[in-house]
C-alpha positions as CSV (number, residue, x, y, z in Angstrom):
1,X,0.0,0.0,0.0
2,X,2.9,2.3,0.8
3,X,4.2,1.4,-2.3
4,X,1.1,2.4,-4.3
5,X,1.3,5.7,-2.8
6,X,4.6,6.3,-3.2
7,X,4.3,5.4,-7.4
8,X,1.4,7.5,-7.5
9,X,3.0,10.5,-5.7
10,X,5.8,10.4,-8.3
11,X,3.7,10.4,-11.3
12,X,1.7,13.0,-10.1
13,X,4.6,15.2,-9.5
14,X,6.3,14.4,-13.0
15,X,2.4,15.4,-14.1
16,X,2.5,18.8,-12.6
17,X,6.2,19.2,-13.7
18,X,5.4,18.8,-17.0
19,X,2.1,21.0,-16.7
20,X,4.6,23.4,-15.2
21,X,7.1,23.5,-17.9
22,X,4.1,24.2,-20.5
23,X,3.2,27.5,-19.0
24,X,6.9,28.5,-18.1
25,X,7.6,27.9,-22.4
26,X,3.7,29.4,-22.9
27,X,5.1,32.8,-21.2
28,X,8.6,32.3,-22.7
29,X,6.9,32.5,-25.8
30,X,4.2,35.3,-25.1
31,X,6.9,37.6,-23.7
32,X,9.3,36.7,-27.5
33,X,6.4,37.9,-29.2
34,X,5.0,40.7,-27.5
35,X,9.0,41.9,-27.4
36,X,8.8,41.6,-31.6
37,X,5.7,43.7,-31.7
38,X,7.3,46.3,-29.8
39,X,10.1,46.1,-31.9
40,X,12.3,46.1,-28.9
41,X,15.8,43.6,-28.9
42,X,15.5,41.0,-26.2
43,X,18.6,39.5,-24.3
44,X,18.6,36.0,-24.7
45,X,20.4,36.0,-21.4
46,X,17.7,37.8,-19.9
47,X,14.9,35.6,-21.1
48,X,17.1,32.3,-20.2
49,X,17.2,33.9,-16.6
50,X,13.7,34.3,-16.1
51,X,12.7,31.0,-17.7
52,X,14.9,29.5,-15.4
53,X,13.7,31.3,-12.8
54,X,10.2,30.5,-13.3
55,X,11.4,27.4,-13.4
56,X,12.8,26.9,-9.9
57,X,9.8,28.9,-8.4
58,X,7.0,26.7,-10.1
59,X,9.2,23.4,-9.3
60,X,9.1,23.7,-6.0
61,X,5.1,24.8,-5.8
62,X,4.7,21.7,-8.0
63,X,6.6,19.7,-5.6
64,X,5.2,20.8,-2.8
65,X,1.2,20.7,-4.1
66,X,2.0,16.9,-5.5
67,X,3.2,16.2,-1.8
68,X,0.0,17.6,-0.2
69,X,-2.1,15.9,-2.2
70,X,-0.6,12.6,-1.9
71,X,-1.3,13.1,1.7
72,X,-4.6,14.5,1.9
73,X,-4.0,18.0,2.0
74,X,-5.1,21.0,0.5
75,X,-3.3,21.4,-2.9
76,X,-3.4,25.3,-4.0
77,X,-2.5,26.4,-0.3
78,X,0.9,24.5,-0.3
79,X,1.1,25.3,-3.8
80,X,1.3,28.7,-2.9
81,X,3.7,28.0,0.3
82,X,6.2,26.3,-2.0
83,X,6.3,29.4,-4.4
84,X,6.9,31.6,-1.9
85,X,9.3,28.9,-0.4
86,X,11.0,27.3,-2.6
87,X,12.1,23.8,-1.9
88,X,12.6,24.5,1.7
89,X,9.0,24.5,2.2
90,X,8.5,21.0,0.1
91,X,11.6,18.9,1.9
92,X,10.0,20.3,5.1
93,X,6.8,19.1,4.4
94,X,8.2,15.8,2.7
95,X,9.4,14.4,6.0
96,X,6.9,16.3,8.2
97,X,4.0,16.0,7.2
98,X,1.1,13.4,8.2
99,X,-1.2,11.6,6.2
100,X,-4.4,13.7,6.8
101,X,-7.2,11.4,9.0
102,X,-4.7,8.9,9.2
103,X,-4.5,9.4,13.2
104,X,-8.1,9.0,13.3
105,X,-8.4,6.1,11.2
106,X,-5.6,4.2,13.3
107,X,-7.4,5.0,16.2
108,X,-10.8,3.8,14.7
109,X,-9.1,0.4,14.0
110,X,-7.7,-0.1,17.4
111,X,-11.1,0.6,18.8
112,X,-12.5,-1.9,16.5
113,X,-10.1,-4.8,17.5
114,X,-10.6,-4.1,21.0
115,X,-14.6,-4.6,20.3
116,X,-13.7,-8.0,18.5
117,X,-11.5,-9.1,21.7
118,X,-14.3,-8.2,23.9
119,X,-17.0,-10.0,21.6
120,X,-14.9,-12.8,21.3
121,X,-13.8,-13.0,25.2
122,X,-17.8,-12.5,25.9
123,X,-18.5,-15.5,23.6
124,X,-16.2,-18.0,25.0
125,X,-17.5,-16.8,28.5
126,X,-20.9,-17.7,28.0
127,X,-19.3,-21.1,26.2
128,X,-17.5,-21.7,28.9
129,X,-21.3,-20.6,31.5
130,X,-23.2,-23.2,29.1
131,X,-20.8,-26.1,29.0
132,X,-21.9,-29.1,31.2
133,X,-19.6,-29.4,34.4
134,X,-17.2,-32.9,34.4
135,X,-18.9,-35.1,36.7
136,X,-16.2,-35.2,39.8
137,X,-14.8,-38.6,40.0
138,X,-16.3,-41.4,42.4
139,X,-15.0,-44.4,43.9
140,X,-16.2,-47.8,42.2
141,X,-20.0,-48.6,42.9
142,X,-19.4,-51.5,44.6
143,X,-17.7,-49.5,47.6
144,X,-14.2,-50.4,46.7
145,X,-11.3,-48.0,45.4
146,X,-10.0,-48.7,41.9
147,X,-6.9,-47.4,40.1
148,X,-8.8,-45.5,37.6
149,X,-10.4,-43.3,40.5
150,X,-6.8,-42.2,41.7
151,X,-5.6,-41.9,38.0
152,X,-8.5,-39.4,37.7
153,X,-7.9,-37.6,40.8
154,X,-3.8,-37.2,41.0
155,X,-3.9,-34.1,38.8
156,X,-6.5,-31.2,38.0
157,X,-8.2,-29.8,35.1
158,X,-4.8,-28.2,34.1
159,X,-2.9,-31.2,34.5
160,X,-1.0,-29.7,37.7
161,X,-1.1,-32.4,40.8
162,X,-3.9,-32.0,42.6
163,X,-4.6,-32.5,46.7
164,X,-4.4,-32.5,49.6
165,X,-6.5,-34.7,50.8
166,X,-7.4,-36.2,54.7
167,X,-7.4,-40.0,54.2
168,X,-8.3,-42.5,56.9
169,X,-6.0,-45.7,56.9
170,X,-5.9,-47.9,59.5
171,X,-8.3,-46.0,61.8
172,X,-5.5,-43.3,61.2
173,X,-6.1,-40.1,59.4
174,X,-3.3,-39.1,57.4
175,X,-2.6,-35.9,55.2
176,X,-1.9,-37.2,51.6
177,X,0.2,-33.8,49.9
178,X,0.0,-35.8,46.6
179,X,-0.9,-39.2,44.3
180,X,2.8,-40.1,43.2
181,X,1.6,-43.3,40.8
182,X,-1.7,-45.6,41.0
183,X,-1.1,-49.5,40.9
184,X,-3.6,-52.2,40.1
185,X,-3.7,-52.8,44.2
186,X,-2.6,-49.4,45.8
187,X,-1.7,-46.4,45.5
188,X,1.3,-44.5,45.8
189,X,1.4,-40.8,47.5
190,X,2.9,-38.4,49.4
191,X,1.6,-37.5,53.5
192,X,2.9,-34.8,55.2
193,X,3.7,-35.2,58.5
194,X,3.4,-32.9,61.9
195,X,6.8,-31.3,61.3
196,X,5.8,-30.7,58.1
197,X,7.9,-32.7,56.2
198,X,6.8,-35.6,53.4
199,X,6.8,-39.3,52.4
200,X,5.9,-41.9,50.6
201,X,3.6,-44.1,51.3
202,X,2.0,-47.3,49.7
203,X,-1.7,-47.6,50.3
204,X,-3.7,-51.2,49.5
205,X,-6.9,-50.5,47.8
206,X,-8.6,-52.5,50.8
207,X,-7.7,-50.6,53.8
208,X,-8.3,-47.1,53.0
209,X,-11.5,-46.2,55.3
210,X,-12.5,-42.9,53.6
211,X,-10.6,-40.2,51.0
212,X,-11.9,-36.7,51.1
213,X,-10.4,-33.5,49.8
214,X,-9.0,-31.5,52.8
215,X,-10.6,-29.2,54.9
């Protein structure tokens, strides 16, 4: 897109350039023959000054006008500042100058693509408000503990270790920190003791009394 731009600003300037070179040869011209009609000599040095003159004045309005209206911007008023500047006023303005409503039309995009991250965090919200809840693990039926309970238990919906829990072995209840690995007849975790320090412990299936998440 820059690109585009920066193709079209050239050939617009080479147009006014060339628009500008008519009229300076137009007046060239008009001056040679009202000089023959008065019968007066012109200097050719004279005339080659002022065409070269004219030159370098309506150059840099050219310039200048091709640049403002690349960017947005009224044509005849920088026109006129690059006559009465000349090519200070365009260079200033080359590197200076802003692409008119481009500010605003940056501005309007961010705001849109903030109201599509909204939308979008609304709608998986109410995705997330509508989805059925996981049914929380249970121990088997029957009354026993299986592997596949602990499996589903030892880590969270994240996949990070889950726990603690108070479990009741041996008409002891012990703090279980975490479920290290779950074996077709125990399992084995982590307790945490009264100084606060852990260790593993292998529990049979058959003697744990009750397993609860921790108060």
């Amino acid at each position: 897109m820059e690109e585009n731009a920066i193709e079209q600003w050239i050939e617009q300037g080479k147009l006014l350039l060339r628009q500008a070179w008519q009229k300076i040869v137009d007046i060239t011209m008009w001056f040679a023959k009202e000089t023959e009609k008065a019968e007066l000599d012109a200097d050719p040095g004279v005339a080659m000054v002022l065409a070269l003159g004219l030159t370098f004045l309506l150059g840099s309005a050219c310039w200048a006008a091709s640049i403002a209206q690349a960017r947005r911007h009224s044509i005849w008023l920088h026109f006129t500042l690059g006559l009465l500047l000349p090519w200070v006023y365009p260079l200033v303005i080359l590197f200076a100058m802003d692409i008119k409503g481009e500010k605003e039309m940056l501005a309007k995009l961010e705001a849109d693509k903030r109201a599509q991250e909204e939308r979008e965090a609304e709608r998986q919200r109410n995705i997330a408000m509508l989805k059925p809840q996981e049914e929380e693990p249970k121990p088997d039926a029957s009354g026993g503990w299986k592997r596949s309970y602990f499996e589903q238990i030892a880590r969270d919906r994240d996949g990070k270790p889950a726990g603690p829990w108070d479990v009741k072995f041996n008409g002891v209840v012990l703090r279980i920190v975490r479920i290290v690995e779950a074996q077709d007849q125990l399992v084995v975790v982590e307790q945490l003791d009264d100084r606060g320090q852990t260790s593993r412990l292998r529990i049979p299936y058959a003697k744990i009394e009750a397993w609860q998440d921790a108060e």
